[in-house]
Wavefront OBJ file of the C-alpha trace (Angstrom):
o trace
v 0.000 0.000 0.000
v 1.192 3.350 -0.649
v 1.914 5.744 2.059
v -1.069 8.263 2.933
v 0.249 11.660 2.878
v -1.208 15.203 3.921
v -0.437 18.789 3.372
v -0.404 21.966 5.161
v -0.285 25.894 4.769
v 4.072 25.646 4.911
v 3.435 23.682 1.667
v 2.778 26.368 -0.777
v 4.642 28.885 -2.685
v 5.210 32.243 -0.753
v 3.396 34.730 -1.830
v 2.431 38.147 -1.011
v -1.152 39.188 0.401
v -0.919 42.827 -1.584
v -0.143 40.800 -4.699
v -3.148 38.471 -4.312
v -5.570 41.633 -3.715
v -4.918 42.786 -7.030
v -4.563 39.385 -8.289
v -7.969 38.588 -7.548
v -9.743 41.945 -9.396
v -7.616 40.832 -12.608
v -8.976 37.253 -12.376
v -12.501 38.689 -12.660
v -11.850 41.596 -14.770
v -12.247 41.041 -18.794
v -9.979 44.053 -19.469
v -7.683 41.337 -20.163
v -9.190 39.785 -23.043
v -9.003 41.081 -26.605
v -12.272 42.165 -26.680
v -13.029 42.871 -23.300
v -16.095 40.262 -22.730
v -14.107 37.331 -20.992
v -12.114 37.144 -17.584
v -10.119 33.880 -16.062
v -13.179 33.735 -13.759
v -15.607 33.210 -16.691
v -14.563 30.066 -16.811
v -12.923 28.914 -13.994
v -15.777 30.569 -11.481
v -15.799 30.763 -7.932
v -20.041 29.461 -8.059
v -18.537 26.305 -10.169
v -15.364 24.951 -8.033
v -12.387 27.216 -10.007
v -14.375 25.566 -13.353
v -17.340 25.529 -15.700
v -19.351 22.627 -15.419
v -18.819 21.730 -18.816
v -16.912 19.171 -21.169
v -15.340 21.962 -23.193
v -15.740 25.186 -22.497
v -17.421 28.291 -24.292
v -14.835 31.194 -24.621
v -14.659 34.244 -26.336
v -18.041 35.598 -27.361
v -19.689 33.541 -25.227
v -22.512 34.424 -22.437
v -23.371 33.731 -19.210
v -21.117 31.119 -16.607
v -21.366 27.849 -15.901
v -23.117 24.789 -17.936
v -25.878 27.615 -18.935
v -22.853 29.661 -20.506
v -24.286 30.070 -23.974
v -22.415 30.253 -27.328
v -23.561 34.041 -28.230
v -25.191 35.387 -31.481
v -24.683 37.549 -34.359
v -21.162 38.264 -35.203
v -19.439 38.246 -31.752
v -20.790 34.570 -31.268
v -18.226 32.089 -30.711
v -16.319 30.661 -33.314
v -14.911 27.599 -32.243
v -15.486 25.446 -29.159
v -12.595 25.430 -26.296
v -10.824 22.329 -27.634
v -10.096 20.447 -23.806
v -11.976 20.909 -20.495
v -11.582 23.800 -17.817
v -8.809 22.195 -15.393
v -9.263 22.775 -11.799
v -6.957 25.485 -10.137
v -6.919 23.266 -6.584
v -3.384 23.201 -4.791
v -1.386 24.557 -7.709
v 0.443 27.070 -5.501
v 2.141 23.668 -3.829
v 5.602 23.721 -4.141
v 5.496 20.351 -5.927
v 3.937 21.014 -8.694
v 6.040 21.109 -11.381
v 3.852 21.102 -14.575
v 0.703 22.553 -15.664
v -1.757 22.278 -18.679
v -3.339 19.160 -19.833
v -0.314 18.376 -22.365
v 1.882 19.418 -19.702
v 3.558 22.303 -21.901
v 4.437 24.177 -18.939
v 7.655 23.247 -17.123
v 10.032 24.366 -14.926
v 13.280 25.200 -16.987
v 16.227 26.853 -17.829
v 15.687 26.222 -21.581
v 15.182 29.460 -22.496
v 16.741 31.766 -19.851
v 13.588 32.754 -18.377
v 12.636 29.850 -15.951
v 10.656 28.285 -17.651
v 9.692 25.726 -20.723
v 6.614 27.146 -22.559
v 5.095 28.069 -26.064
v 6.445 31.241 -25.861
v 10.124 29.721 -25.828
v 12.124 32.554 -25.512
v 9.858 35.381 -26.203
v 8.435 34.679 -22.379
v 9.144 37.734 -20.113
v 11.853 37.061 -17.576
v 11.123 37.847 -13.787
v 8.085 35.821 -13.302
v 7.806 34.191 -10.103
v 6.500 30.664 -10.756
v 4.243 28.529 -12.879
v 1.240 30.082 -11.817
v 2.010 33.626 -12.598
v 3.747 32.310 -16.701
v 0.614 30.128 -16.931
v -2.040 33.402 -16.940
v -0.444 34.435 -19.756
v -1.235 32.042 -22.372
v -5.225 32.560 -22.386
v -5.095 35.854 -22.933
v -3.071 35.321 -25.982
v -5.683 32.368 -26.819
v -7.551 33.024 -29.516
v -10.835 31.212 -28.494
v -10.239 31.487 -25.168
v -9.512 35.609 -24.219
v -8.207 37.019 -27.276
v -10.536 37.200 -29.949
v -10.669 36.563 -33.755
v -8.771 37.774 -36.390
v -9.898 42.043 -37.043
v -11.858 41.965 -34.059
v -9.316 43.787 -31.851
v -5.650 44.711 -31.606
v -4.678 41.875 -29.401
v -5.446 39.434 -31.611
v -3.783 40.685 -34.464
v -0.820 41.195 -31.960
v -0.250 37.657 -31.020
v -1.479 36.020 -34.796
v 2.508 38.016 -35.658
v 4.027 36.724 -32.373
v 2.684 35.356 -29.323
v 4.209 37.640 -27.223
v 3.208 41.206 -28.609
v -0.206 40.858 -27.210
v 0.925 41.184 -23.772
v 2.161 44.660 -23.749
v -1.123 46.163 -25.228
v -2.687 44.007 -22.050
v -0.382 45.837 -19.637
v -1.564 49.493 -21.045
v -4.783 48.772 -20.952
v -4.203 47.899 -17.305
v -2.002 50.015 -15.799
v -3.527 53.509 -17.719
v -6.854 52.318 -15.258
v -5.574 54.805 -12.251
v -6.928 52.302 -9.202
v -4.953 49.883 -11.018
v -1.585 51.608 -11.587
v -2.189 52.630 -7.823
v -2.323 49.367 -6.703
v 0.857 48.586 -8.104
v 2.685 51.430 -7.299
v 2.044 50.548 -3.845
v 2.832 46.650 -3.682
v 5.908 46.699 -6.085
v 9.055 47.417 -5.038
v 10.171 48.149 -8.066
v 7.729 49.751 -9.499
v 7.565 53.826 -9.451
v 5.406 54.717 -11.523
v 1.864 53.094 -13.676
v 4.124 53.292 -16.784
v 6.804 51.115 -15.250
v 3.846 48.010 -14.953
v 4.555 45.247 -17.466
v 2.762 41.474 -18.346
v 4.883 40.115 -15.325
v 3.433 41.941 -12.481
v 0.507 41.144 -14.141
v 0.904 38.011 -14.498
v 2.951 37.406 -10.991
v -0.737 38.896 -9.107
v -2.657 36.743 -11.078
v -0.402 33.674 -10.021
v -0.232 35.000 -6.445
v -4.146 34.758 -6.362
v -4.403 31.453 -7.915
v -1.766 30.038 -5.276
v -3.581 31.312 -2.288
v -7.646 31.135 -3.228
v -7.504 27.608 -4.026
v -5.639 25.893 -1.638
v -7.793 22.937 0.075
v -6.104 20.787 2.756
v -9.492 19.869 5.226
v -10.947 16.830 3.856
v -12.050 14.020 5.698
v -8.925 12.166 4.200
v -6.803 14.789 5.958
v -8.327 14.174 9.098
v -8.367 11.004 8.772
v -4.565 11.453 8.410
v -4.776 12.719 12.166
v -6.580 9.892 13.638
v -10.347 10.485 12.865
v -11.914 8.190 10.800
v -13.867 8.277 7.451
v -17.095 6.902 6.893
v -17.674 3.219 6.581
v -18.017 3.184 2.735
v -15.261 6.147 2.500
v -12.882 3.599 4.545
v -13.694 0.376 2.204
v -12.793 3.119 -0.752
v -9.495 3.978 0.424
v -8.052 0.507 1.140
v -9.272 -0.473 -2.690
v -7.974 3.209 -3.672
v -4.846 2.430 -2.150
v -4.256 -1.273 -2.697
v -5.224 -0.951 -6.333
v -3.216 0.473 -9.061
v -5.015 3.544 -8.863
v -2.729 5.105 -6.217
v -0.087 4.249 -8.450
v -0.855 7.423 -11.142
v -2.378 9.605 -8.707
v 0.124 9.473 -5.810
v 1.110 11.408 -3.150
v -0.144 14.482 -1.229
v -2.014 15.736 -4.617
v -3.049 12.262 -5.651
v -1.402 13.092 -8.942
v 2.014 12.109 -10.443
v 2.144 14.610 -13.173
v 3.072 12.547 -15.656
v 1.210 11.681 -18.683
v -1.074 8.632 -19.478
v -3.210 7.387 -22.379
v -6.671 6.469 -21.130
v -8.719 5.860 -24.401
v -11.774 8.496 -23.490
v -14.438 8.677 -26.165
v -12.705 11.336 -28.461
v -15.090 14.307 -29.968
v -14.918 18.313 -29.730
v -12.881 20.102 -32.833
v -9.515 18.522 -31.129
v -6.477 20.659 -30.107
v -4.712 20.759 -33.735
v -1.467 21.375 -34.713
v -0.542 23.034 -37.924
v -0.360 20.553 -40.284
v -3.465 18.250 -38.256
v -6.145 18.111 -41.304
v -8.747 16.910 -38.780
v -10.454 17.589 -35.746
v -8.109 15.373 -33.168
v -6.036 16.085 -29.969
v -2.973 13.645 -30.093
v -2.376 15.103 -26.133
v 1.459 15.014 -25.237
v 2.815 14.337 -28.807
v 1.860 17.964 -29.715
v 4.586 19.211 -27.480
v 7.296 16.682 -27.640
v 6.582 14.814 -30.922
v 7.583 11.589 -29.580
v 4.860 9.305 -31.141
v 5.244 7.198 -27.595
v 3.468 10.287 -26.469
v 0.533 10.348 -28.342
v -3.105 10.708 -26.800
v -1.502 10.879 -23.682
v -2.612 14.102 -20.944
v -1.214 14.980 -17.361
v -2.803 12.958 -14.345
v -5.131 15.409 -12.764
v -5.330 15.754 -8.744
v -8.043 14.116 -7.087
v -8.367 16.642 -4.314
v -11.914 18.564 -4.232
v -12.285 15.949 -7.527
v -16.054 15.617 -6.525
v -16.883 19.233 -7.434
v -15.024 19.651 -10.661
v -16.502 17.350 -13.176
v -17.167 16.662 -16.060
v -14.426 14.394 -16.090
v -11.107 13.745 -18.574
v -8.943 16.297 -20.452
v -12.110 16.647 -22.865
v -15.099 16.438 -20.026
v -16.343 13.308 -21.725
v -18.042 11.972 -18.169
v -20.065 13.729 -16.002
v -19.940 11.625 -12.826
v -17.339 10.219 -10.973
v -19.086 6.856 -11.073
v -18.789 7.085 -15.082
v -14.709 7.388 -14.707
v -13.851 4.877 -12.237
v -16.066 2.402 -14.913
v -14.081 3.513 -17.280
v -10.943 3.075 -15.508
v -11.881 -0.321 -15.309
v -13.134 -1.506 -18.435
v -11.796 1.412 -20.718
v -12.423 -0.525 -23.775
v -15.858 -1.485 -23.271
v -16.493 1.813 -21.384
v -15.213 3.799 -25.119
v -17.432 1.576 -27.075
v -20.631 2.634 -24.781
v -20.595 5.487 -24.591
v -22.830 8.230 -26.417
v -22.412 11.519 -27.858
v -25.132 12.444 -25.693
v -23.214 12.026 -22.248
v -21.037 14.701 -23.218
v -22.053 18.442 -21.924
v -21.657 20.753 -24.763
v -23.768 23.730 -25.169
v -25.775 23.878 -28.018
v -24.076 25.529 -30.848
v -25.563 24.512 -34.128
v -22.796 26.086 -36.760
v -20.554 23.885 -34.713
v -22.354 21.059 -34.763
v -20.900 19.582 -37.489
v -17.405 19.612 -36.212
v -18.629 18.023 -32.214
v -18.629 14.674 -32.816
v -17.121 14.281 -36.773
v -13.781 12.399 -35.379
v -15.667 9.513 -34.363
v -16.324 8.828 -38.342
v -13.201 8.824 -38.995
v -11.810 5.236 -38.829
v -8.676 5.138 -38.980
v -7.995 7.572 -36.510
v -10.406 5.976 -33.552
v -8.338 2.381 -34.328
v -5.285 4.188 -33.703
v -6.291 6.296 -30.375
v -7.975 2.530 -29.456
v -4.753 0.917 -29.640
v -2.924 3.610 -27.461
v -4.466 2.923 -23.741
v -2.196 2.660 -20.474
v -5.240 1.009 -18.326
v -5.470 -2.699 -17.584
v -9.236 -3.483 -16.700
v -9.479 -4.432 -13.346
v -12.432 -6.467 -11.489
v -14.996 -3.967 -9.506
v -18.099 -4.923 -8.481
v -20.991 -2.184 -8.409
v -20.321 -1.967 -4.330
v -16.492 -1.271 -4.808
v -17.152 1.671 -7.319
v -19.890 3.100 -4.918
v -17.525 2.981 -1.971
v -14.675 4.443 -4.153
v -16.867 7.168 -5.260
v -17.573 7.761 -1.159
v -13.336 7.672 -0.853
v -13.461 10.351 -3.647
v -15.785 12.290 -1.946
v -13.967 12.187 1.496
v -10.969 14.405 -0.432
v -13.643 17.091 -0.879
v -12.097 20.168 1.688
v -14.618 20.972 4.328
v -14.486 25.061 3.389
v -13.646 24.265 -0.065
v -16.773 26.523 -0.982
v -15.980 28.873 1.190
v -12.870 30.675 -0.612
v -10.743 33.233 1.582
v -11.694 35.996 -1.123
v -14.079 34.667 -3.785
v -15.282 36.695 -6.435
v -15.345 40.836 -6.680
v -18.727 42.457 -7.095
v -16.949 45.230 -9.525
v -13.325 45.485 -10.725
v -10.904 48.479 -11.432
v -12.267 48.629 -15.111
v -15.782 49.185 -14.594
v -16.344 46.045 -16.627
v -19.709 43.489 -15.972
v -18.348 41.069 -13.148
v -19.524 37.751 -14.176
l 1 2 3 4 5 6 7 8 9 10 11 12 13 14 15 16 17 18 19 20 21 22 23 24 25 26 27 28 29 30 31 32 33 34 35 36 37 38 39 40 41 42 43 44 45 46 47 48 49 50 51 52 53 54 55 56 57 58 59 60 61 62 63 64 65 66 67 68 69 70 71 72 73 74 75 76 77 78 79 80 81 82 83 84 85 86 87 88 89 90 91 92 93 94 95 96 97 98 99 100 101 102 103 104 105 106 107 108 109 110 111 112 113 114 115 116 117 118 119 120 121 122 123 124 125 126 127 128 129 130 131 132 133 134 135 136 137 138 139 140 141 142 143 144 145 146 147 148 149 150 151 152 153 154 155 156 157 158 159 160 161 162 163 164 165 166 167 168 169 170 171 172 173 174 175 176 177 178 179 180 181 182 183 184 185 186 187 188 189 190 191 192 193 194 195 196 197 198 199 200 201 202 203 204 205 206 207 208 209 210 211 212 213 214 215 216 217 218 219 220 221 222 223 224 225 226 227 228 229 230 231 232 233 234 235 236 237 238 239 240 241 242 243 244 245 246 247 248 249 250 251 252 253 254 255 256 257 258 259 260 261 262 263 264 265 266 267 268 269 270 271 272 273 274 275 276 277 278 279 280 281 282 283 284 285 286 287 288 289 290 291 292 293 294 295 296 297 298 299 300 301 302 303 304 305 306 307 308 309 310 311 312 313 314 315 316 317 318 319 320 321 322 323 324 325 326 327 328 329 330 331 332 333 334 335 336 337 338 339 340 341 342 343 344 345 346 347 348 349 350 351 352 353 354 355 356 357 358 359 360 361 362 363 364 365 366 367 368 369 370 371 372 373 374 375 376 377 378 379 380 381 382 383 384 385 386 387 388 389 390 391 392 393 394 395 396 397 398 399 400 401 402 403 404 405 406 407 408 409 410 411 412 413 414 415 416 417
């Protein structure tokens, strides 16, 4: 069995309380998005667990939060789904983490003389302060996520050049709003003046926020760690949680060992393409390293607060718990059941013909079919019930109660959604 571990407050990145203030009004202000109608908290809400409730998401030119988050109209509607599901922002100020996004294209590295390892390369701003704060950057220079379509803005045509030129447009836009360029006057040393405020204090508040909102360390499993014990059906979860080969991918403290696995999920959604992709797939790790041993392969997520933050799976492709551990056990009977209808996607009918047009393509479900790390295990309907109860015992106790939660107004005078 593998060793039960906990974690505390001394766990985390520092960070600075000033920082997170102002970290928290960008988080829910759209003034960072190329057309000034999406924030981070649009889609990773405070009402919806740091997500969205749905398989893949609505961005840019959508309306509305949540699953009712609706796909706009007229021009300014949306023009392509989100191609993978919301991740959860739990525990990703902890100092272990070491890699972020669902293909894992944010590392920890020395690569490029700024820190890190990212799709900016070397045109990433140095003097960001950690993972968090370099991975805010990326959806605002996203086009269907924050920065808009093509001759819609000046963002957009900013980034489509270079990914990087978006971000200083983003940082006058900011720091020209006086409470703003207050703010960080006040909280950065080095900063003097508004003018002197670039992407990375920006982007260091917004990580600063993220680190400190959504830490969760008060399950039942934590006290549990201390002596008190968990449920009946909770208890009968963890020993087969533990003394099955699940703790084996999502181990320690996190329940997550950030490496990358294939699981053969039902594929659908218009896939996260590269360049030269001619159709609508997401070949997962093999888009950043191009090591075909990668392919259809995505980060383990954490299981902690795992019970608020479906739909499940880098695309959202189950919407219970109870629907992933079946899969988990019988993945290839579990891919052959399943229906398009499972999936929570908004309706969007100019986009329906791209949802679910993968799965008639033969060739490429027999090779994402042959690609699957999982061997099927025996559970009986009582052992998935009681490992749903385990997954709900990692569910914080004030996990819903956030130390700051979401601003009625922001700096901007933007709509707060």
């Amino acid at each position: 069995m593998a060793a039960a571990q906990g974690i505390g407050p001394d766990d985390y990145i520092p960070i600075d309380p000033d920082q997170v203030r102002i970290g928290q009004l960008l988080f829910y202000d759209k003034i960072l998005s190329g057309n000034r109608n999406i924030s981070c908290g649009t889609c990773h809400h405070h009402d919806h667990a740091g997500g969205d409730g749905l398989s893949l998401g609505i961005g840019e030119g959508g309306v509305g939060v949540g699953p009712e988050r609706s796909p706009g109209t007229g021009p300014d509607r949306i023009k392509k789904r989100v191609p993978r599901n919301a991740p959860a922002l739990w525990n990703l100020g902890h100092n272990d983490i070491r890699v972020l996004f669902h293909d894992g294209r944010l590392t920890r590295s020395d690569i490029y003389d700024n820190g890190f390892d990212s799709p900016a390369e070397e045109w990433l701003p140095a003097g960001l302060d950690n993972l968090l704060a370099a991975q805010a950057l990326f959806p605002m220079a996203a086009q269907f996520e924050m920065a808009g379509n093509l001759g819609e803005n000046d963002v957009i045509g900013a980034v489509t050049n270079r990914i990087d030129r978006g971000w200083p447009i983003i940082a006058k836009r900011v720091r020209t709003i006086p409470a703003y360029g207050a703010m960080f006057v006040e909280t950065f040393d080095h900063i003097e003046e508004p003018g002197d405020v670039t992407i990375v204090e920006i982007g260091n508040a917004l990580g600063a926020f993220i680190a400190s909102e959504w830490q969760s360390y008060d399950s039942p499993y934590d006290a549990w760690l201390t002596g008190t014990p968990l449920p009946e059906d909770a208890e009968r979860g963890r020993e087969l949680f533990f003394n099955n080969r699940c703790a084996s991918c999502h181990a320690g403290p996190l329940f997550t060992d950030q490496q990358f696995h294939a699981l053969g999920l039902p594929a659908f959604g218009p896939g996260r393409t590269r360049r030269w992709d001619q159709i609508a797939r997401d070949v997962g790790r093999m888009a950043e390293t191009n090591v075909l041993e990668d392919a259809y392969k995505f980060r383990t997520p954490s299981l902690r607060n795992v019970a608020l933050t479906g739909p499940y799976g880098h695309n959202g492709a189950y919407p219970t718990l109870e629907a992933m551990i079946r899969h988990h056990a019988d993945p290839i009977a579990a891919r052959a059941a399943w229906l398009e209808n499972v999936a929570n996607l908004p309706d969007v009918p100019w986009l329906a013909p791209v949802d679910f047009a993968i799965r008639q393509d033969s060739a490429e479900m027999a090779r994402q079919a042959a690609v699957n790390d999982l061997r099927p295990m025996s559970l009986s309907d009582d052992d998935i019930a009681d490992l749903v109860a385990f997954l709900h015992a990692l569910t914080g106790e004030t996990a819903e109660e956030r130390p700051l939660g979401r601003p009625k107004t922001v700096p901007s005078g933007l709509p707060v959604d």
